[in-house]
C-alpha positions as CSV (number, residue, x, y, z in Angstrom):
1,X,133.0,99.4,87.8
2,X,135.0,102.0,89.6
3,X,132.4,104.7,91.6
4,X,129.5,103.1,89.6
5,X,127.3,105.1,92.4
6,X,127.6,108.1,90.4
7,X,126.7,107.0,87.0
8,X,123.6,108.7,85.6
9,X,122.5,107.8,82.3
10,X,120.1,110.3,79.8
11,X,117.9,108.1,77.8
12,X,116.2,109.7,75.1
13,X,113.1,107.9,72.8
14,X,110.0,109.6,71.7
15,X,108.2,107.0,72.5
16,X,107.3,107.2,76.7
17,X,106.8,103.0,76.5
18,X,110.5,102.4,75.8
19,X,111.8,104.9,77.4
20,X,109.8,102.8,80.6
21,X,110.9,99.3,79.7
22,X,114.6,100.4,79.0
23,X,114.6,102.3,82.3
24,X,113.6,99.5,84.2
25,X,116.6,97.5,82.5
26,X,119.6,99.4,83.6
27,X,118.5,101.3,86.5
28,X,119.6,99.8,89.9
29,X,121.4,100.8,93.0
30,X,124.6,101.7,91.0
31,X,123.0,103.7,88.0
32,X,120.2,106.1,87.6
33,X,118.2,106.4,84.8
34,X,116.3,109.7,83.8
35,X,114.5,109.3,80.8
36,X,112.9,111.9,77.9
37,X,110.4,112.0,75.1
38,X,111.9,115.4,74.1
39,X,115.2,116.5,72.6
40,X,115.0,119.8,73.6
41,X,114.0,118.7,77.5
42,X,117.2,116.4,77.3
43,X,119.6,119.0,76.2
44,X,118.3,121.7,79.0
45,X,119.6,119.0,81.4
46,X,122.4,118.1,79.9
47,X,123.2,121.6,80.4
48,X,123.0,121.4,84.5
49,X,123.4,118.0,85.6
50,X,126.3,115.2,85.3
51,X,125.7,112.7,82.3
52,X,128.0,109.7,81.7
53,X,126.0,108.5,78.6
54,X,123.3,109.1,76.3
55,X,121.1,106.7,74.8
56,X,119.2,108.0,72.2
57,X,116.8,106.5,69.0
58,X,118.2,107.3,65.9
59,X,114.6,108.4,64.5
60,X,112.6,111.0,66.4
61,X,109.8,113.3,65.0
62,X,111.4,116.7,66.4
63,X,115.2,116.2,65.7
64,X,117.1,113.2,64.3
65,X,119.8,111.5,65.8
66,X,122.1,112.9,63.3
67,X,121.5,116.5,64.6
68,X,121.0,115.9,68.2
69,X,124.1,114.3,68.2
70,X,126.0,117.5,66.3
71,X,124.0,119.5,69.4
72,X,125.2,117.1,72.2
73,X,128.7,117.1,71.4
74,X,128.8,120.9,71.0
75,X,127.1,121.6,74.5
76,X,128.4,118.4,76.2
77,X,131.7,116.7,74.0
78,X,133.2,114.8,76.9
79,X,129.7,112.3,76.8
80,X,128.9,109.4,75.0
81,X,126.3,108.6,72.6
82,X,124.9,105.8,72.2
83,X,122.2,105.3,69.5
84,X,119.5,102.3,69.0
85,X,118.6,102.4,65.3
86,X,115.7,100.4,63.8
87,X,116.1,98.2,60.9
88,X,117.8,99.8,57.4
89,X,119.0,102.9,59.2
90,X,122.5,101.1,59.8
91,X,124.4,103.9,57.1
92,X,122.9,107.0,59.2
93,X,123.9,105.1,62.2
94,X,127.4,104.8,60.6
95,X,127.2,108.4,60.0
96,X,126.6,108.8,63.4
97,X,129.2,107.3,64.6
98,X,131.5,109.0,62.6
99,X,130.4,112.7,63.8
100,X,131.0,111.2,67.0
101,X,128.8,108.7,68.3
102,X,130.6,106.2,70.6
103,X,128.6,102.7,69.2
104,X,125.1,101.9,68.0
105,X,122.8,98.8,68.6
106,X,120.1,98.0,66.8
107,X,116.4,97.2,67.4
108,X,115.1,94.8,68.8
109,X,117.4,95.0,72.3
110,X,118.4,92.1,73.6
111,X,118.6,92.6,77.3
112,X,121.8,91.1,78.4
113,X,123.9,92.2,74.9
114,X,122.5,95.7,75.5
115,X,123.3,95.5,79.4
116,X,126.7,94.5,78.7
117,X,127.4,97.3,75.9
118,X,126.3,99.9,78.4
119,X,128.4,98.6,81.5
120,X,131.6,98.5,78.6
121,X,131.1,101.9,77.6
122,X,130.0,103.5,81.4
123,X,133.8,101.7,82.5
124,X,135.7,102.9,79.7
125,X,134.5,106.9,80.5
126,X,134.8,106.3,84.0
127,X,138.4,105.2,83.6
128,X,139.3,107.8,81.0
129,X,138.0,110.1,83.4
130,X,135.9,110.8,86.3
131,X,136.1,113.9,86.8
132,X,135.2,115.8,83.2
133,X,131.4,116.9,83.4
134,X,130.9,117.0,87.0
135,X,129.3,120.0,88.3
136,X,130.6,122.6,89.0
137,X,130.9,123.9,92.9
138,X,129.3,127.2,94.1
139,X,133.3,128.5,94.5
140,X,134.5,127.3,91.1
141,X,131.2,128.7,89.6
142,X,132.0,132.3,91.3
143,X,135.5,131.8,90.1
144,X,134.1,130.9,86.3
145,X,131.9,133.8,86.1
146,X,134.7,136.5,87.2
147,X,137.1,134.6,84.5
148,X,134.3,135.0,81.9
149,X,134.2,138.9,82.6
150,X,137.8,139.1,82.2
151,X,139.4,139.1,86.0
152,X,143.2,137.4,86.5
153,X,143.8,135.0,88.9
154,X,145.2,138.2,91.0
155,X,142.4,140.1,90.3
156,X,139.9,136.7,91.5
157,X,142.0,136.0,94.9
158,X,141.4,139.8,95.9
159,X,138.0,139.8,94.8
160,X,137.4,136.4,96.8
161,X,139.6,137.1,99.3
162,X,141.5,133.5,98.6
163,X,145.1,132.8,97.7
164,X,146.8,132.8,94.0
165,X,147.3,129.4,94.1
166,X,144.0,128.4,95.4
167,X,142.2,130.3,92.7
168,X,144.5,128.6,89.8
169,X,143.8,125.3,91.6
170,X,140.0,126.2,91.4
171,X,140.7,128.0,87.6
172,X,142.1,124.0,86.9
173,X,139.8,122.3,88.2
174,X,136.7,124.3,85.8
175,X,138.8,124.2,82.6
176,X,139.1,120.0,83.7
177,X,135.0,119.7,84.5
178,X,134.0,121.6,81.4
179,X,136.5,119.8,79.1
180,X,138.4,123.0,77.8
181,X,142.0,123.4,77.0
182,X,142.2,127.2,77.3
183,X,140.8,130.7,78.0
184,X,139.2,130.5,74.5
185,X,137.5,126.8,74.9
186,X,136.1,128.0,78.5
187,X,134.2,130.7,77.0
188,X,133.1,129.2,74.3
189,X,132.0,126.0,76.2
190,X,130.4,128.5,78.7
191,X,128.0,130.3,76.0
192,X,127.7,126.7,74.9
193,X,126.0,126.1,77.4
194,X,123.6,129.0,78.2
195,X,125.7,129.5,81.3
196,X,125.3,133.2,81.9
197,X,123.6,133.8,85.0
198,X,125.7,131.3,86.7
199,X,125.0,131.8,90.8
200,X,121.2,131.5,89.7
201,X,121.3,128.9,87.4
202,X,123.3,126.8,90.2
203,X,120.7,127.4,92.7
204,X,118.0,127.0,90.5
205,X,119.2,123.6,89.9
206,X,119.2,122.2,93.8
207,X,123.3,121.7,93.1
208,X,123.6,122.7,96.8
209,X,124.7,119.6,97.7
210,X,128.3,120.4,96.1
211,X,128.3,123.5,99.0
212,X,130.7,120.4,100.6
213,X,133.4,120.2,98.0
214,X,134.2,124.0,98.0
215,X,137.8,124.9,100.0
């Protein structure tokens, strides 16, 4: 797989003993695993940090697949879902997978068919594309949050002191990264997201790291 170094997988199960054996089953030197027993916990950090799938039971005490998945794709639509369903739950999982889920496998896993459905799906969303969820950089988030309160691409370049055409490069790049089409997608995908203090919520994240990408 093209760039597997960057793939990071969210793998949601209520239950911390799966979450432990199926952690130790994909995570290596080209994937990272980072596991939760908590809907809510996974969705915070699917708010801040790069995901290029989601595994998630079907069945969880605080929020079923059905409506995590309906929360997932509204926050984060450009990642995949992958559900593990138990026994008899095949019609919700088929439900699932037509309010968006990308495939389903059922319990119990057998390591190398499970192995090779992840690997299949992390290559096909790292050829459609790389770049759509990646976080944001510290200019492109200035640049988001003077969008969001309204400021042109003239208005941005004076404010930053940077050229037209490196501000519309950066205006590009954001609209790419959060998967919107237009001015109306950004901002919805922004308050989406929770993203309203932006600078802090960067730094509060450790994202400084991206401080190499800016221009």
């Amino acid at each position: 797989m093209a760039d597997v170094a960057e793939r990071h997988i969210f793998l949601l199960d209520d239950e911390p003993i799966v979450c432990e054996v199926i952690k130790e089953t994909l995570e290596g030197p080209e994937i990272k695993v980072s596991s939760f027993t908590s809907p809510a916990e996974c969705l915070v950090k699917l708010r801040s940090q790069r995901c290029d799938l989601l595994i998630t039971d079907l069945k969880m005490p605080e929020m079923n697949g059905i409506e995590l998945l309906t929360k997932v794709k509204h926050l984060t639509p450009w990642v995949p879902v992958l559900l593990i369903t138990g026994y008899g739950d095949i019609p919700k999982a088929v439900e699932a997978m037509k309010a968006g889920a990308v495939d389903f496998i059922e319990k119990p896993l057998i390591k190398e068919d499970f192995v090779r459905k992840v690997e299949s799906i992390l290559q096909q969303n790292t050829s459609t594309d790389p770049d759509v969820g990646k976080l944001l950089t510290r200019t492109e988030i200035k640049i988001l949050k003077l969008v969001v309160e309204g400021n042109g691409n003239k208005e941005i370049s004076n404010l930053l002191h940077r050229s037209k055409r490196t501000v519309e490069v950066h205006r590009a790049h954001i609209m790419h990264k959060l998967g919107a089409d237009n001015l109306v997608d950004l901002v919805k995908r922004v308050a989406e997201m929770g993203l309203v203090d932006l600078e802090t919520k960067q730094e509060q994240e450790g994202t400084a790291g991206n401080k190499q990408n800016d221009l």
